[in-house]
N, C-alpha and C positions, 0 to 999 in steps of 0.2 A: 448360539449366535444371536437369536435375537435376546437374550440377555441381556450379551453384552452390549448389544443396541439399547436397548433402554435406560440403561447406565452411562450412556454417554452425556445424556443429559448435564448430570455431575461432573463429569469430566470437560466437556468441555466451556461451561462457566471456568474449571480453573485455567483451560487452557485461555480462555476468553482474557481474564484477568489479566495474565501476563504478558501475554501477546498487545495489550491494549497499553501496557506501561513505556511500551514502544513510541508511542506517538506523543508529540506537541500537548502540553495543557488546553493549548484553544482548540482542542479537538472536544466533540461532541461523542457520547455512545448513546445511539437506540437500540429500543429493545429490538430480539429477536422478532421475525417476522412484522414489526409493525410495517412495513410497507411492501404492497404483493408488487408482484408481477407477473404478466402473463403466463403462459403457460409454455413452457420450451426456455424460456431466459432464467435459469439457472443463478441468478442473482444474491452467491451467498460467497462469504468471503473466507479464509481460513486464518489468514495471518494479520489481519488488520480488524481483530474485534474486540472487545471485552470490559470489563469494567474499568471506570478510571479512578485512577487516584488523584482525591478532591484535596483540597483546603479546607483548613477551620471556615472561610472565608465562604465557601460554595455552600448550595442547597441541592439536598435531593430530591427529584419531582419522580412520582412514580410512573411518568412515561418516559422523562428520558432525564441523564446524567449531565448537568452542562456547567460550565463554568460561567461565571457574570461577565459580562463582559472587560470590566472594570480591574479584574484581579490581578493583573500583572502589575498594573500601576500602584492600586493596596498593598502588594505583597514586594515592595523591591527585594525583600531580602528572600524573599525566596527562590528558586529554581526549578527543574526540572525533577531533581530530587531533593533536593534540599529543601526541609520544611515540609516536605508533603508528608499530609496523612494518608492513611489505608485505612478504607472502611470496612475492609475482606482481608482476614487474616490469610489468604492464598497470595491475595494481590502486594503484601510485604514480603513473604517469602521467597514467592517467584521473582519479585524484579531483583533481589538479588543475583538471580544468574543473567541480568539484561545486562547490556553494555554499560557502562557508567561513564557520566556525563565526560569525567576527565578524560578517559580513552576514547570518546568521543572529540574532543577538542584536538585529541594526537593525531584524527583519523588524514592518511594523507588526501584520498578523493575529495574529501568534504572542504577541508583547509583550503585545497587550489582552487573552489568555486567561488567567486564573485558574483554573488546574491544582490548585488546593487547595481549589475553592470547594466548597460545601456540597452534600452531594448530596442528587440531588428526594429526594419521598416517591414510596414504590411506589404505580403508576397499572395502570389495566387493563391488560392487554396491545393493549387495541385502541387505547387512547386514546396507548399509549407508540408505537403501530406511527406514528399519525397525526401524533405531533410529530416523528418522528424524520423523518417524510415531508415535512413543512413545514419542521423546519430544516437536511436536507441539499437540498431545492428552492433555499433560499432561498442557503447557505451552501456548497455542493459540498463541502464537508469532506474528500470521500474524494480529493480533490488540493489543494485549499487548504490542508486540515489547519486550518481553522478549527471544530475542533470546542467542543462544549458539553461540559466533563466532568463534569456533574452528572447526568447519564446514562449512565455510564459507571463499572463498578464498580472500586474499585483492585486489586482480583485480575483485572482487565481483559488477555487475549489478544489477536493476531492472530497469524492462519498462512495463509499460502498453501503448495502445494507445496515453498516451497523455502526459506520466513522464516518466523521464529516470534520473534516477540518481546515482551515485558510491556509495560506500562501504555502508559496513552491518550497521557501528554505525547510519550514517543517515537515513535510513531504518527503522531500531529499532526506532530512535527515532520521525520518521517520523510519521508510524502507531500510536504510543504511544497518539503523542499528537492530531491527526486525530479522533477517534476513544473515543467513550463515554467508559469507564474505569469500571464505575457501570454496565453497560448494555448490551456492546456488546461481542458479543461472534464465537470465530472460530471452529464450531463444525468438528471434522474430519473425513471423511467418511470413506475415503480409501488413502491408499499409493501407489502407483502402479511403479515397473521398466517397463520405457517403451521401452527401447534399452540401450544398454551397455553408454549411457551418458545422461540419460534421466530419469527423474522421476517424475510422475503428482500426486500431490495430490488433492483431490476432498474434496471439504469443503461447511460448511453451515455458510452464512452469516446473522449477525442478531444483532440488537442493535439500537445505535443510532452512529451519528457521530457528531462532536463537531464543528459545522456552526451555525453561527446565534443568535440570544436571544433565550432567554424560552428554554434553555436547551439541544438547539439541536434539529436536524432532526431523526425522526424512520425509519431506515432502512426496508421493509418489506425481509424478509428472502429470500435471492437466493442463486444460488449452484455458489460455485467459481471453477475455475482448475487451481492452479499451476502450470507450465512446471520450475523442475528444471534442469537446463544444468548441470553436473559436468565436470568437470574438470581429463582429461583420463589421465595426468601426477601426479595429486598430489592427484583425489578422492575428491577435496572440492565443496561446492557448487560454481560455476562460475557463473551463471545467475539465474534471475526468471523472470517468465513473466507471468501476472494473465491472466485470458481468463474467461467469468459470460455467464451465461446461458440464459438472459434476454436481451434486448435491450434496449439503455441508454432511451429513454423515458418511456419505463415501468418504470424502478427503479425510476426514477423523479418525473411520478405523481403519483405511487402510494406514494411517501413519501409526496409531497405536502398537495394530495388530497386522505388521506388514505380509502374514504367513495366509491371508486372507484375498490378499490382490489376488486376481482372476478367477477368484473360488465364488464369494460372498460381495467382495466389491467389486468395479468392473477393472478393466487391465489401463495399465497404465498409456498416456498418450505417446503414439510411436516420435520416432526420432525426425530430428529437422532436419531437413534437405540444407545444405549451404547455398547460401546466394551470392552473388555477385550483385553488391551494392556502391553504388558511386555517391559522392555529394553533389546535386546538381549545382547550375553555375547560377550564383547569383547576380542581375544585376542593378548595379547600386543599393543592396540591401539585404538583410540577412543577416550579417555579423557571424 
């Protein structure tokens, strides 16, 4: 067993690799571990990491992987895939089993979102905690990627450990294409205000993710926490930052080596209670 743990190392750079081909160009990768945290915040991500695939146009810096800012304007003719190099002969192979951009353009969730629409009016924080609670209940966004971006401000972040990337549209369509469509699932536990710019939601992760042949990796079920930052001028969401209950080599082998849960890694997170979630009433604002 601990072997096999030590080999993960290798493995999961490839799984990193692939998983990472998921995301937006103007996404960022830092290395492992460069940023701590406390001790109990579990701050490591499983499906949003790994090496990215650069441009002729990009540098690599040996702390972290980033694109120029500039390169989308340089490169018109390039895309998402189209024109990209591979510096890691794993991170060509694998993204062949990612989603491709075209089946992305078919995707029906993604097509019905209006990424330019009109953003709400600023709401309480309790009233913004309680819609966001109702329409990720309703909508799992955080793997659908069917989000609302009317909520969501366009100086919009996300970072986990090891990705950091801008706005909501690549996000949404980031998860979308990460994230097995039949299977997995954002079950929402709770909403919670945690200070007048702050709100955590607590979720159950679970499904599969879209790496590799044979259909993909099973995720075995862990608890996620959200921290959303809002935004005290306008009330939109401004950041998120995921934080997982587990430690990245639990979640690794038990998806490798699933015959290991509750032996060598710990048992998977039990099952959601159903809620009974309402949209509360807005008024004059919200959208």
């Amino acid at each position: 067993v601990m072997a096999a743990i030590k080999s993960l190392s290798f493995t999961l750079c490839v799984i990193n690799v692939s998983s990472f081909t998921a995301w937006s160009p103007s996404a960022k990768m830092l290395l492992l571990n460069q940023k701590q945290y406390p001790a109990g915040h579990a701050r490591r991500h499983f499906g949003t990491r790994g090496l990215q695939a650069i441009s002729t146009k990009q540098e690599m810096d040996v702390a972290t992987i980033e694109e120029e800012e500039d390169v989308a304007t340089a490169d018109e003719g390039n895309s998402e895939t189209d024109g990209a190099e591979y510096k890691n002969a794993a991170t060509s192979v694998l993204s062949n089993f990612m989603q491709k951009e075209e089946e992305e353009l078919l995707n029906p969730i993604l097509s019905a979102i209006d990424f330019d629409a009109t953003k709400a009016a600023k709401l309480p924080i309790e009233t913004l905690a309680a819609v966001l609670d109702y329409e990720l209940y309703t909508k799992e966004w955080f793997v659908t990627g069917n989000v609302n971006p009317t909520y969501f401000s366009d100086a919009f972040e996300f970072q986990d450990p090891d990705v950091k990337l801008s706005g909501i549209e690549d996000y949404a369509r980031g998860v979308n294409k990460l994230f097995d469509q039949a299977t997995s699932r954002a079950e929402i536990i709770s909403t919670e205000v945690i200070d007048d710019e702050t709100i955590t939601v607590t979720w159950r992760l679970s499904g599969k993710v879209s790496i590799g042949p044979g259909g993909g990796l099973t995720i075995k079920p862990y608890l996620v926490y959200t921290d959303f930052t809002i935004d005290r001028d306008t009330g939109l969401v401004l950041f998120q930052e995921d934080r997982f209950d587990l430690p990245q080599w639990d979640i690794l082998l038990s998806a490798l080596f699933p015959f290991l849960i509750g032996k060598v890694t710990s048992d998977p997170a039990p099952p959601v209670e159903e809620r009974d979630v309402a949209m509360p009433t807005l008024d004059g604002g919200g959208g």
